[in-house]
Every structure is written in C-alpha cells, then in structure tokens.
N, C-alpha and C positions, 0 to 999 in steps of 0.2 A: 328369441321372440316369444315364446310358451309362457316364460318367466312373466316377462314383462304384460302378456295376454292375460295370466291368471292375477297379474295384482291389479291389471286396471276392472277386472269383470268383479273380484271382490271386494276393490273398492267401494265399484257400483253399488254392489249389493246389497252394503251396510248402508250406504245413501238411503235418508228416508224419501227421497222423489223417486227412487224405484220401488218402495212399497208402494206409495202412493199410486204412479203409473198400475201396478200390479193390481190393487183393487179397485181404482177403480171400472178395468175389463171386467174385475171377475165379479160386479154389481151390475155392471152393466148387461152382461152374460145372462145372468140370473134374472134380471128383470124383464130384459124383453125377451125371453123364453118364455118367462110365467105370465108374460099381458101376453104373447102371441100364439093362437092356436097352431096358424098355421108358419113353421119353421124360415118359410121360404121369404117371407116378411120381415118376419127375426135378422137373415144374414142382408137383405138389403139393407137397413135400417144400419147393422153394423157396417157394411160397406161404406153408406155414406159418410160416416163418423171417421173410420178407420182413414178411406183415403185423403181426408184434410189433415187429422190429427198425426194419423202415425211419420208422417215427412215432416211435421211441427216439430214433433218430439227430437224426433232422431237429429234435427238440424238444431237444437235446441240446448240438447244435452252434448252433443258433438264437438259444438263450438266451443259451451262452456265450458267444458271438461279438460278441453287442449288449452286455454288461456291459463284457467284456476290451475293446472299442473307444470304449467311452464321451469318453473323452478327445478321439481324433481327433473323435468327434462332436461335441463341443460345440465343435471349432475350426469343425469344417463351417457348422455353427451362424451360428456369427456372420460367415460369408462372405454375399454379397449372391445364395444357391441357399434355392430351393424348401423347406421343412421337407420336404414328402410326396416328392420329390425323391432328398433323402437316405435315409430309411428305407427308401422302395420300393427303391432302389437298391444298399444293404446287403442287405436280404430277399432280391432277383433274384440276389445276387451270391452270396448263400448257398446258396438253394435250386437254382439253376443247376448250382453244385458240387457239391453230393452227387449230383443227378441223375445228372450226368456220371458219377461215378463208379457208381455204379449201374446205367446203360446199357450201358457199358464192360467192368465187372467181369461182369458177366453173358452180354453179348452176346458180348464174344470167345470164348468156350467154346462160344456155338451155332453160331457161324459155324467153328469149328474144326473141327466132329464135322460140319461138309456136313448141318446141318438147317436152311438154308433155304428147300429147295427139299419140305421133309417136311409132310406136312398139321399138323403142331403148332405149323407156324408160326404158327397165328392164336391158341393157345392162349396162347404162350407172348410172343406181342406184346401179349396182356390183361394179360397179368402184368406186365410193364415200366411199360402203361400205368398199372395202378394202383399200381406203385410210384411212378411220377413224383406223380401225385395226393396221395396219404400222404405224398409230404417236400413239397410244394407248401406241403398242408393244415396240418400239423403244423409245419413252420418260420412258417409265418405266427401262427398260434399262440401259439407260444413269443415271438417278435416282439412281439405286443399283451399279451401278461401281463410282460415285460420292458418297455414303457412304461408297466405299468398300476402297477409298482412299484420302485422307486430301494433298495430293498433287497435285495442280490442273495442273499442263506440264502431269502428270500421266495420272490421270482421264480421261483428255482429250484425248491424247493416246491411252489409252485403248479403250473409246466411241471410236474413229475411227477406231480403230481395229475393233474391233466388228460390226459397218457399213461394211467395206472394206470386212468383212470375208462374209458374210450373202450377200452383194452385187453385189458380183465379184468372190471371192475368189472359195466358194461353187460351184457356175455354173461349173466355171474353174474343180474342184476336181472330182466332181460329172460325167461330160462328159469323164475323163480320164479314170473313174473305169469303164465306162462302153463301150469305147474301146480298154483295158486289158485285161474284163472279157464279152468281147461281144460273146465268144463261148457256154458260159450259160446262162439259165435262169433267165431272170434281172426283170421280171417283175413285181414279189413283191418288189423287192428293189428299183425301180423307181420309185413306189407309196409312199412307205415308208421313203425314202430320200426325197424325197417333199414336204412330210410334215411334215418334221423336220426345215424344213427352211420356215419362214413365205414369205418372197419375190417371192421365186418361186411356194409356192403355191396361195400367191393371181395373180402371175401374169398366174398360165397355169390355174385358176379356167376363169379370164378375157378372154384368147384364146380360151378356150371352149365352150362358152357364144357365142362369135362371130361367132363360128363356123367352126374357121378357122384351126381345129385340124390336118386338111388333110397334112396342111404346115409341120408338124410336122414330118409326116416317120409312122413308124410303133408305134412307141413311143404315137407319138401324138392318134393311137389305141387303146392301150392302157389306156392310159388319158382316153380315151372319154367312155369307157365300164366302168371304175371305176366312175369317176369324174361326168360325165355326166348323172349318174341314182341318182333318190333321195335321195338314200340311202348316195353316194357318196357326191354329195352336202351336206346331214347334215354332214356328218363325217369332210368332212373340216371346216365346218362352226366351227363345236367343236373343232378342231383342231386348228386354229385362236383364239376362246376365249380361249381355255388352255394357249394357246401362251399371251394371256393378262393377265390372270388372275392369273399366277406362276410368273412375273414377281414381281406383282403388292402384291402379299402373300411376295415374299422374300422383299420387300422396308418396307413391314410393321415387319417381322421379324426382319431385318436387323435395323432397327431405336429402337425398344426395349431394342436391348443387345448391342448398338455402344456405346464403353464412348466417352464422347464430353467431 
C-alpha cells in the first residue's frame, strides 16, 4: 500500500492543480493578513472560504483522480496486491496531497507575519485542523461513490450531490425544521443535527473558538455550553474522525466485493 500511496501523492504533486490549489492559500494567506490588523478576522474570513472550498476540492480531485487512473487500476488489479491495498493507497495518496497543499499554502503566510508565538495560534491550528478532516472526509467520499458507479457523468453527479447537500442544502433544511418546530424543545436536536454533518460542525467548533458564539442568538448558547466544555470538544473531535474513518472502512469494503 506505501508503494502505491507514494506514486499516487507524486503523481499529485507534479499535477499543475496542486500547485495551483497550493498558491492560491498561500496568496490568499498573505493578503488577508496584510489587509487585517486584527488576525481574529483573517481566520474567519479563511474559515468561510475553507469550509465550501476545501470538501469542493477534495470531492473534485477524488473523483477525478479514480476515473482518469482507472486503467493503471485495473493493471494493479491483476498483480498478486491487496484490493483494499490499492484503493486505500490511491485515497492516502490523494488526500495526503491536497492536505499538503493546504498546510503549506496557509501556513507559510503565518509563520511569515511572526504569529506563532501569538495567542491565535490555537485558533488558527483548529482551522487547519478541520481543513485536514473535510479533504479526509470528502475525498473518501468521492472515492466510494466513484466505486459505487462505472459511469463517470454519474459519479460525478452524485460527488456533487453530495457536496451540494452537506454544503448548502443541510443549513437550508436544518434552519427550516427549526422555524416549524421553534415552539419546542430543539436543543438536543441542534446538537445532534450538527454533527451529523461534518461542515457545520467544523465550522460552529471554528465560531466557538473565536468566541464569537454571541452572534449566534440563543442557539449560539447552546453551542457554547455543549461544544465549549471539554467534554464537548472531544465528543466532536470523535465525531469528525468517525466521519473519516466510516468513510474510509466502506472504500475498503467496497473495493473487495466490486467485480471489475
């Protein structure tokens, strides 16, 4: 699997959409540091950006990655390696790379401006972290709807389905049931619905962080008595890798019993 993980990450690598990806964080980095005095602004502003784009990407390059390689795959195939082997090791070799580039594009612009010795630093290493989680989640994803069907106008379809829903769509659904059912008690299902959807829990774990729960209403109260105590923090934390790690169980499932 290592084999197969380092030729699909330098694959990546040499791909000019991961340079691309790569600069444009690390202009993005740059700019809204040097228009914001204050930092705490800076990772908002990247949060919003991050949580649509970074599940775009990773469900983007994910997809196309396992169609456009199909070939080399099915040589892989008939070598005497692992099925889950191969897939896992395409997936690591993907998600690995945007990461990278991610990490990279971002991070050189904090370490340029001397923030990190600044109290934002914990702000702004929640942010990386839930970017890595969203291309985790989201390449894997793309991955199992890319085995789940041999026609790639399909696959693709579906991957954006699946963005679009978790994106957009949920916020949209989620706000509606709870000005329907706003004359009862929502406030376990407001917990509970959030983190059934990775995007809006790494993006209210981000808000919370910042502080800025108050923006929120009564909701954002909520948030911050759950989400805001230790306890709460691991419980998302786990809740994010389950969200990786069931993804990345059915790709390996799924690649054992697929006839090719």
């Amino acid at each position: 699997m290592f084999k197969i993980l380092k030729y699909s990450f330098f694959d990546l690598m040499r791909s000019s959409w991961s340079y691309f990806y790569f600069l444009f964080y690390l202009a993005l980095g740059f700019v809204l540091l040097f228009l914001n005095n204050d930092v705490s602004k800076a990772i908002i502003t990247l949060m919003n950006i991050i949580i649509v784009l970074v599940p775009l990407i990773g469900t983007i390059f994910g997809i196309m990655y396992y169609y456009n390689s199909r070939e080399f795959t099915e040589l892989l195939l008939a070598q005497p390696i692992k099925r889950s082997s191969i897939f896992l090791g395409q997936y690591l070799g993907v998600a690995l790379s945007l990461t990278l580039s991610l990490l990279l594009g971002l991070g050189i612009p904090f370490v340029a401006y001397g923030l990190l010795k600044s109290t934002v630093i914990f702000d702004f290493s929640l942010l990386l972290m839930n970017g890595t989680f969203l291309t985790l989640i989201f390449t894997a994803l793309s991955f199992n709807l890319a085995l789940m069907h041999e026609n790639r106008i399909k696959g693709f379809g579906y991957a954006i389905l699946v963005w679009l829903f978790l994106a957009v769509i949920y916020d949209g659904l989620f706000l509606m049931s709870l000005i329907v059912f706003e004359e009862y008690p929502l406030d376990t299902f407001s917990l509970v619905a959030t983190m059934f959807n990775p995007v809006d829990l790494s993006r209210t774990l981000i808000l919370l962080k910042l502080d800025i729960s108050a923006l929120l209403g009564y909701t954002g109260a909520v948030f911050k008595n759950f989400f805001g105590t230790n306890l709460g923090f691991i419980i998302s934390m786990t809740a994010l890798l389950l969200w990786t790690i069931l993804p990345v169980w059915r790709l390996s499932y799924l690649s054992k019993r697929k006839d090719f």
